[in-house]
N, C-alpha and C positions, 0 to 999 in steps of 0.2 A: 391198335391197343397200345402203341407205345410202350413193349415191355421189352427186359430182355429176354432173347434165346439163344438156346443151345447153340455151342458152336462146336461141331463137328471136329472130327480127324479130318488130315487132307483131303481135300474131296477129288483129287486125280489117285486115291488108295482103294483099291476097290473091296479092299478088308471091310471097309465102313459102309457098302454098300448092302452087306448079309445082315441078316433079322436075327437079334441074338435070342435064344431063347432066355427064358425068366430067370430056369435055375442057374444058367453059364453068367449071364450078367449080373448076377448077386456073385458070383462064385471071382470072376476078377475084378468086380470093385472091393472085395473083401480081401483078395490077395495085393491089389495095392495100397490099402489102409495096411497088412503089414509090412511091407519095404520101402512107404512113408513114416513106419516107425512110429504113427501116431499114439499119444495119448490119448486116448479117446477109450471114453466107458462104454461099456455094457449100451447100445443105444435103445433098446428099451426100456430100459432103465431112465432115460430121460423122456421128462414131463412134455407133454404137448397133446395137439389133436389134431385131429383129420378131418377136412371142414371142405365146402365148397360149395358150388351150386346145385338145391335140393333136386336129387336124382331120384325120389319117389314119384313127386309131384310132376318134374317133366315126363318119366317116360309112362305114369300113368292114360296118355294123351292117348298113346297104342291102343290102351284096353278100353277105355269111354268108362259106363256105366254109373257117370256123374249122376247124381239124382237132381231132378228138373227143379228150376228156379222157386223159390217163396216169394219174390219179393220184388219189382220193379224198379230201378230207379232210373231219373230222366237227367240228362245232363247235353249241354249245346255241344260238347267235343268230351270225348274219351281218347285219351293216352294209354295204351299198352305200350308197357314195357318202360322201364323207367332207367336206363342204360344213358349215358352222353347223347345218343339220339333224344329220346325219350324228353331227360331234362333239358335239353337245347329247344325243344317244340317248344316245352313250358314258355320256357324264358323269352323266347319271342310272343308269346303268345302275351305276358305278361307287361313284356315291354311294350306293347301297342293296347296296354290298358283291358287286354280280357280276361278274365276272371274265371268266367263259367264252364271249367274244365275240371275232369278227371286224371286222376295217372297213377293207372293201376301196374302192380307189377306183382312176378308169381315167389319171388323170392320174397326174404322178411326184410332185408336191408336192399334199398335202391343202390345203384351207381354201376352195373352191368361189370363188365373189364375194371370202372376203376377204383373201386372197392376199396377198403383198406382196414389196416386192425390197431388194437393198440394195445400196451401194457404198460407197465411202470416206469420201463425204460422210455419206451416211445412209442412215437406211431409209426406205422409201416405199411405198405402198398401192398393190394392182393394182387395187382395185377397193372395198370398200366403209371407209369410212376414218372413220368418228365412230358415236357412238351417244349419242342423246338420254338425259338422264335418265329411266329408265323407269317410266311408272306402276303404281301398286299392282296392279292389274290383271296386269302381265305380272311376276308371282310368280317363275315360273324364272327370269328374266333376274334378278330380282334376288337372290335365292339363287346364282346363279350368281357375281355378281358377288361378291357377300359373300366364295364358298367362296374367289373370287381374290383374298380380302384388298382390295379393290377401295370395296368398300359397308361401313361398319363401323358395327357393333350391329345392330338390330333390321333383318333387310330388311324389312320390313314396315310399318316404322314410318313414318309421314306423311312426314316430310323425314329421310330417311337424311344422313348424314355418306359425302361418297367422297372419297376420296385426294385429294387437293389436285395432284397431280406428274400426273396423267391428266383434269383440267379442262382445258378448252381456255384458254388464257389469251387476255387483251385486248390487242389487238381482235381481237373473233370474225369479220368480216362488212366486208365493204364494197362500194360497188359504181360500175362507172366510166360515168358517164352526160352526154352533152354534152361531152367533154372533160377533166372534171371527175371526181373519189372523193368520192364520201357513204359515210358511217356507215349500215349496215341497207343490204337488198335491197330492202324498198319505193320505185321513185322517187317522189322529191322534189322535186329538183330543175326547176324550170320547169312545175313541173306547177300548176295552174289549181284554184282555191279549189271547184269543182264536182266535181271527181275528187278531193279531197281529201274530201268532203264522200261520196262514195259511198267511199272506203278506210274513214270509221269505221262508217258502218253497215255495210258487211263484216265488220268487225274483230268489232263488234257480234253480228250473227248468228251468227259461229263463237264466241263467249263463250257464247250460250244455245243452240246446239249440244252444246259442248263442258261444260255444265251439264246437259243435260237426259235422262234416264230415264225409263222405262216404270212401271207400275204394280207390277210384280217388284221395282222399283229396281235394272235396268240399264239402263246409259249407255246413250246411242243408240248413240254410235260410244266404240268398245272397243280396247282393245291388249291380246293379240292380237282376232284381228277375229269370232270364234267367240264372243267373248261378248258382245258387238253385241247390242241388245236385235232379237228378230227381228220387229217391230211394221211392219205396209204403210204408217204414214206416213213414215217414215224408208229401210223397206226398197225402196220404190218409188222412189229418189233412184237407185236401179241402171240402170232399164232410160230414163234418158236421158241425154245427156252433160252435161259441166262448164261448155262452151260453152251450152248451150240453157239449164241453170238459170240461170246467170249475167244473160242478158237476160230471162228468163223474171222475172226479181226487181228488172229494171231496173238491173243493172249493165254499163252502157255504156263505161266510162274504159279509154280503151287502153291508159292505165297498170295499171291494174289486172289487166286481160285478161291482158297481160305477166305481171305478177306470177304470177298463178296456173297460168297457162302455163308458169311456170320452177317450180314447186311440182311442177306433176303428172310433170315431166321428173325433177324431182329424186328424187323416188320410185318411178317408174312407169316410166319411158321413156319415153311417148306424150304426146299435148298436149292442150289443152281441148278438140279435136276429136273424138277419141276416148276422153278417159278418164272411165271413171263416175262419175257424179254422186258418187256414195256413197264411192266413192273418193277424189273427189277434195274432199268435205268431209271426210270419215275424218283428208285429212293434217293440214288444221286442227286439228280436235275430239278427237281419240282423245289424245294427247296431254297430261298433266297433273302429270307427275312435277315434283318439288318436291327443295329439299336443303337441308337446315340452314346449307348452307357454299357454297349456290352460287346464283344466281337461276335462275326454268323453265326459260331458253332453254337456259345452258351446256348442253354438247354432251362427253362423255368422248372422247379421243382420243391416239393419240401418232404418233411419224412414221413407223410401220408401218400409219397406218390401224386395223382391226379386224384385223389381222393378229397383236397382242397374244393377242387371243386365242386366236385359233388355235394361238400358238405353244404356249402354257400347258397345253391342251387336248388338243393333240396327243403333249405331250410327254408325258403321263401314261398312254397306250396303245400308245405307239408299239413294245411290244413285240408288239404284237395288229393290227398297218396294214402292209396292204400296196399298194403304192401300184403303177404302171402296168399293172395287171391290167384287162380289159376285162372287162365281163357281157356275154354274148352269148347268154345264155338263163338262164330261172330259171322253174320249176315248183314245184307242189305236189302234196303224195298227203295220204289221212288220217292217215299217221302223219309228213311228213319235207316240209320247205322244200328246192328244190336249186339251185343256178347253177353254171353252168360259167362257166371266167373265161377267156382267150386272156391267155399273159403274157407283155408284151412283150421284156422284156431274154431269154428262156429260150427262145420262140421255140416254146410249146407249151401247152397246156390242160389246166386241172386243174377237175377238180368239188370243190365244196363242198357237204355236206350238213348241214343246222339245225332245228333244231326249229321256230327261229321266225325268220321271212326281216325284216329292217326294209328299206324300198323309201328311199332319203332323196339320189335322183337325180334329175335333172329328169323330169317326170313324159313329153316327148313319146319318150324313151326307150322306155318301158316299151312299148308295143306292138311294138316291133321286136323284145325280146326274150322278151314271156312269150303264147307261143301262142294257151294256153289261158285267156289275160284275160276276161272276160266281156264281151260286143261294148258292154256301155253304159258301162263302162269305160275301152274301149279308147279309142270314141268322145270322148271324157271327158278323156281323155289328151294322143290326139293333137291335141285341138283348139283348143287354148292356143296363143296371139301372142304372139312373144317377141322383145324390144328388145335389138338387135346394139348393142354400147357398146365406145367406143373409150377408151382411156387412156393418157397419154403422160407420161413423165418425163423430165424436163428438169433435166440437171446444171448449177448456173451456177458460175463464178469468184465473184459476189459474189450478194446478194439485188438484185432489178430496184429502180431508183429508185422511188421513192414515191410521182409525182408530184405532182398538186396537190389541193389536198382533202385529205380523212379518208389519214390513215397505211396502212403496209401492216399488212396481216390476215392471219389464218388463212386465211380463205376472200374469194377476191377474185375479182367478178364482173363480164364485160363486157358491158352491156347491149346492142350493137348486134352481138353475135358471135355466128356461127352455130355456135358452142361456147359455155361459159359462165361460160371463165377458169381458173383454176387452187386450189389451196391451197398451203400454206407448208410443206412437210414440218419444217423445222424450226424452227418457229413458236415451239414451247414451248422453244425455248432461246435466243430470239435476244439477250435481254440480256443473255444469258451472253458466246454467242459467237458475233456477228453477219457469220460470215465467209464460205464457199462454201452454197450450199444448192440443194435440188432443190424443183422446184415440179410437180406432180401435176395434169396437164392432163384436164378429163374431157368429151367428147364424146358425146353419145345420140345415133345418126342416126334421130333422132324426124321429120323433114321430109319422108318420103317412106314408102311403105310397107316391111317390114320385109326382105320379099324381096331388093326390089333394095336397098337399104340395108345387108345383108348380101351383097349379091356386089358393092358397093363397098368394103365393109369388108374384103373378104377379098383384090381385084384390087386396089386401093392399093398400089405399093409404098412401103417405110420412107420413102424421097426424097422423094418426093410428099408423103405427112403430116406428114414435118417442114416442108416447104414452106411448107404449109398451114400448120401453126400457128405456125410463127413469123410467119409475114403475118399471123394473126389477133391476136396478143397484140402484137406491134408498132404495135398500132393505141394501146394503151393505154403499151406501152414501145417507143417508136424505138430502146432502146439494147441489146435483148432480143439479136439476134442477136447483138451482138458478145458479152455473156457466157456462152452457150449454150456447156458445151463437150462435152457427149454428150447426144443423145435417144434414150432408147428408147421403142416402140410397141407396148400390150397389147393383143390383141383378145380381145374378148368377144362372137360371136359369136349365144349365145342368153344375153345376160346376167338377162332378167330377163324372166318372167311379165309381160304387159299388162289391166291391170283392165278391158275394153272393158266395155261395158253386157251386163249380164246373166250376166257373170262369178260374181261374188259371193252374186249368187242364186239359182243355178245349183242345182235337184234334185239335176241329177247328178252335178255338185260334191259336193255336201251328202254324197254315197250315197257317194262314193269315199273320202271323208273316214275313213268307217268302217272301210276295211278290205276285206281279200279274203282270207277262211280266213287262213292259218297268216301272211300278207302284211300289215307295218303299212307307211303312207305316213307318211313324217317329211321332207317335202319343203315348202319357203315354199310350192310350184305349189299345192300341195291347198288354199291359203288365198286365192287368186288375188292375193297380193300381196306381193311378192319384201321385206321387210324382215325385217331381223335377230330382232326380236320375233316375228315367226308361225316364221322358219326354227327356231328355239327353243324356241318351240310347240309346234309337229309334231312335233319329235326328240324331247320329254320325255315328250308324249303318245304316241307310238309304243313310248317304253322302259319305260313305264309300265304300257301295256295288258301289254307282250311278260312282263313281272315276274307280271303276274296272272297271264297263264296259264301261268304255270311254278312259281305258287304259290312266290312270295318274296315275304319281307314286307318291305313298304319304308312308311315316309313318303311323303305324295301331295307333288310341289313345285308342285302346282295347284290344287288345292281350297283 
């Protein structure tokens, strides 16, 4: 997803490890909104809405009772789900000249994760909002980038040249620790010549990590994650978590733990407690893209998030999408892929028939809808952990003081917040024009299991959330409330795949990966790991296979 998330209390505090209930957690974010002193109104009192992915229509899937199709229609390939999997299928499919597809999806707006909104001030991200410069490795992304005028000359070449107007500009990062703003998310501040002394050998190991190949000469850890060299000394980093190698190497520093605690949030949803090892070096190591015109870190972005490209992407098929249609079954014979769809605004049911079906939905779908899935499959499907993520956008009158320390950022993080601060929607223009602006608030409820984390996510009302964050970022700005003058509240529900231990190494993983007859999977899920690189993956690889067997000759944007 490329969003941010929450970052935890120290994760060696085992305080952070208890399930708060509803009422206590309303009760001291409300008692630190007052000994931050905040201005802050009445927060029902402020305009906004509570918006997100239609929770009638998905969990309808439970009950059935759809009423059977009117209506037929025949198309060479049908897209479910219209998510960066989804659109990435299109676009290859497109680029090798085919035309004769669908891409249906159950929401009203396409772009899955990366969504985005707008208002008078700006635009802003629902949900996945930058993208690293990509390594050679992930080829389609950058052919992608290219075909968007984006990446210019060779994409392939070592350090590509990209548009200067979608670099993040400086300052990238900062983070509020003690009172205080440092430069970079690593703390520093007050931290002890001992923990500094374990940050470089960390730093260290993910260099010879992020160097080191098998006897093939592939990388251990790869972008996307399929070409991961598949060797038991690296692949066995799966089956423990991020917490257990960490001491396991003797990295003790609560600083530290933090840090990579807020890594695995940022990617993952889940904490060093739960997230795999191999995972949770991957975010380090996989990582290597370079630019003529930028250093490793810069990050592409604008104040729609990744919603750029959705819009681009979208716009090029959009006479082939149809959007609030539900799947509520999809089958295969030997000659014909089929789905029925339930459509919302019309109030009735059409079948769609295809030669060749692309799956590029969340994968725990798919057993609610396809009968006759094969049980290791199904299994396969339904048994993915999925991190409920909150996101909130906050209109100000002006940008929030800056206060002491490193400048305001892009991306600005509260270390002692059971969120993890915000970004700058309009970041990339402020020395143009540094006047109202929205700030993109992003929440993981990674603190608890996902269960009850989502039926908090879901039983909150807007009042309460806004409550809550302004008590939270009030901690860093007292003056936050009085400039607040609309929140809205996204919910994300099942926002992302969880890499638990044995995820990634998963047979049956591996087996699903392939396919089912006439059914490709073009979903981030079949990679067990929700970023925009595997989402792009799966969708190219999916329109790629769908081309062979329809005997079209294309260009591989993989090989």
């Amino acid at each position: 997803m490329h969003g941010k998330l929450t970052l935890p209390l120290s994760p060696l505090n085992e305080a952070t490890k208890r399930v708060m209930k509803r009422r206590e957690f309303l009760s001291s974010c409300l008692a630190a909104a007052a000994t931050a002193a905040c201005k802050t109104p009445v927060a029902g009192l402020l305009p906004g809405e509570l918006a997100g992915g239609n929770l009638e229509r998905g969990h309808r899937l439970r009950q059935d009772g759809f009423p059977p199709p009117t209506e037929v229609r025949r198309v060479p390939v049908l897209i479910i789900g219209a998510g960066i999997g989804g659109l990435s299928a299109a676009w290859k499919l497109e680029r090798a000249g085919f035309r004769e597809f669908a891409l249906i999806d159950m929401e009203d707006a396409v772009g899955g994760n990366s969504r985005h909104g707008e208002n008078a001030i700006s635009a802003y991200p629902l949900g996945g909002h930058y993208l690293p410069l990509p390594p050679r490795e992930a080829r389609a992304v950058r052919e992608l980038l290219a075909d968007l005028k984006v990446l210019h000359g060779d994409p392939q070449a070592a350090r590509p040249h990209y548009d200067e107007t979608l670099l993040c500009a400086a300052p990238q990062e900062r983070l509020h620790l003690r009172g205080l703003w440092q430069e970079g998310l690593l703390p520093r501040l007050g931290v002890g010549q001992n923990e500094r002394n374990q940050y470089t050998r960390f730093q260290q190991l993910m260099a010879e990590f992020r160097a080191a190949r098998d006897n093939q000469g592939r990388r251990a850890f790869a972008l996307p994650a399929a070409l991961s060299s598949p060797e038991s000394r690296w692949r066995a980093l799966d089956h423990i978590t991020m917490r257990r190698w960490l001491l396991d190497n003797g990295f003790d520093s609560p600083h530290l733990h933090w840090y990579v605690n807020y890594a695995c949030r940022d990617d993952y949803g889940c904490t060093i407690d739960t997230t795999s090892a191999w995972a949770g070096i991957h975010y380090y190591a996989c990582r290597n893209g370079e630019a003529s015109n930028a250093t490793s870190d810069a990050v592409l972005t604008t104040p729609a998030g990744n919603g750029w490209i959705v819009q681009r992407l979208a716009g090029r098929c959009a006479d082939r999408t149809l959007t609030g249609a539900t799947a509520f079954r999809i089958d295969q014979s030997h000659r014909t892929a089929s789905a029925d769809f339930f459509l919302a605004g019309e109030q009735r049911s059409v079948r769609y028939e295809a030669e060749q079906l692309i799956w590029a939905a969340p994968l725990f779908v798919l057993p609610h809808v396809a009968a006759s899935l094969p049980a290791e499959l199904a299994v396969t499907a339904r048994g993915g952990s999925y991190a409920p993520w909150l996101v909130a956008n906050l209109s100000l009158s002006e940008p929030p003081h800056s206060g002491a320390g490193a400048p305001l950022s892009w991306d600005n993080v509260l270390h002692d917040s059971p969120a993890l601060g915000y970004v700058v929607a309009t970041h990339q223009r402020f020395r143009l024009a540094p006047g109202p602006t929205v700030l993109t608030y992003y929440h993981a409820l990674s603190a608890e299991p996902p269960r009850q984390a989502r039926e908090r996510l879901l039983n909150t009302t807007r009042e309460d959330w806004a409550t809550l964050i302004l008590a939270d970022l009030g901690r860093a700005h007292p003056e936050i409330g009085g400039l607040t003058q609309r929140l809205d509240v996204f919910r994300h529900a099942h926002a992302m795949i969880r890499p638990l231990p044995g995820i990634i190494e998963s047979p049956a993983r591996q087996r699903l990966a392939r396919g089912w007859g006439r059914v490709q999977f073009a979903h981030a899920d079949v990679s067990g790991l929700s970023l925009f690189e595997e989402a792009n993956y799966r969708g190219v690889l999916a329109a790629e296979r769908v081309l062979r067997q329809l005997a079209v000759r294309f260009s591989s944007s993989l090989a």
